[in-house]
C-alpha positions in Angstrom: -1.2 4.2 -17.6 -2.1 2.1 -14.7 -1.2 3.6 -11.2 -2.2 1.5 -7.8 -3.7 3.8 -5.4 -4.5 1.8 -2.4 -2.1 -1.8 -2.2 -4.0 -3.1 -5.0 -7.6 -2.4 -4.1 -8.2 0.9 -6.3 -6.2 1.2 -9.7 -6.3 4.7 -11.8 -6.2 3.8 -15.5 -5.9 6.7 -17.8 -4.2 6.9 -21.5 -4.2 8.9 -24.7 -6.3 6.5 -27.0 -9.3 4.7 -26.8 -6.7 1.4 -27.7 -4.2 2.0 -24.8 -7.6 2.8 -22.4 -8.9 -0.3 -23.1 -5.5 -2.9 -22.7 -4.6 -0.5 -19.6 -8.3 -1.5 -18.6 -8.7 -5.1 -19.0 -5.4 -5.2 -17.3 -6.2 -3.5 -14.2 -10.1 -5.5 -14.0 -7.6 -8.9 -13.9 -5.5 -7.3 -11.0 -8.4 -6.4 -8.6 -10.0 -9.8 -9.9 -6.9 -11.2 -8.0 -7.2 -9.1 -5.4 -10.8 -9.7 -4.8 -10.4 -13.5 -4.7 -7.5 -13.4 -2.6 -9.7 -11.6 -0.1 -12.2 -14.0 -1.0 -15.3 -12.1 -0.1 -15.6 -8.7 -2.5 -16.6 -8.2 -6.1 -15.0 -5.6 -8.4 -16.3 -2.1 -9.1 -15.2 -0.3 -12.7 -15.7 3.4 -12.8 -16.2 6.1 -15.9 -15.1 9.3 -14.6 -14.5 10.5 -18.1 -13.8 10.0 -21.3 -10.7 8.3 -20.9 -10.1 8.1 -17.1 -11.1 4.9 -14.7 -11.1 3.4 -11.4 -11.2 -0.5 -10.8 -11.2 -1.1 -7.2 -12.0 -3.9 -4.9 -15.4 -3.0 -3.8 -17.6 -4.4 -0.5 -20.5 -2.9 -2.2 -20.2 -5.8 -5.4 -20.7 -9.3 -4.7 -17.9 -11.7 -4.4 -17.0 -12.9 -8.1 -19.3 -10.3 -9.5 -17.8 -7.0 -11.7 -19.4 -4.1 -12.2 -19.1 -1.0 -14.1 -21.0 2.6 -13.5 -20.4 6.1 -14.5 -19.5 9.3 -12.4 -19.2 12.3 -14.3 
C-alpha cells in the first residue's frame, strides 16, 4: 500500500510480501522522482524502517536528480 503523507513529498509504502513491497516501492521512487523534478532543485530519499515498511520523500538533504536509500530501525 502506498499512502501520500505530505502532497506528494513523503509516501508510506507498506505490504504483506516482499513482491507487493517492492512494485509498491518502485512505484512510489517514480512519484517523488516527479515530484523532485517538478521542484527542480531536491533529490529523493528512500527509507527502511522495517522489514516491510518505507518512506520515499522529496528530500533537501539529496541532491537534485540523485536517490538515496538508508535505514532507520
Amino acid at each position: 500500500m502506498i499512502t501520500n503523507a505530505e502532497n506528494g513529498r513523503i509516501y508510506r509504502v507498506t505490504g504483506e510480501s516482499a513482491h507487493v513491497v517492492n512494485e509498491n516501492l518502485n512505484a512510489a521512487v517514480e512519484l517523488a522522482q516527479q515530484d523532485a523534478i517538478g521542484e527542480g532543485k531536491h533529490g529523493v530519499l528512500v527509507t527502511r524502517h522495517g522489514h516491510a515498511s518505507f518512506t520515499v520523500a522529496v528530500s533537501g538533504d539529496v541532491p537534485y536528480g540523485i536517490t538515496r536509500e538508508c535505514e532507520h530501525w
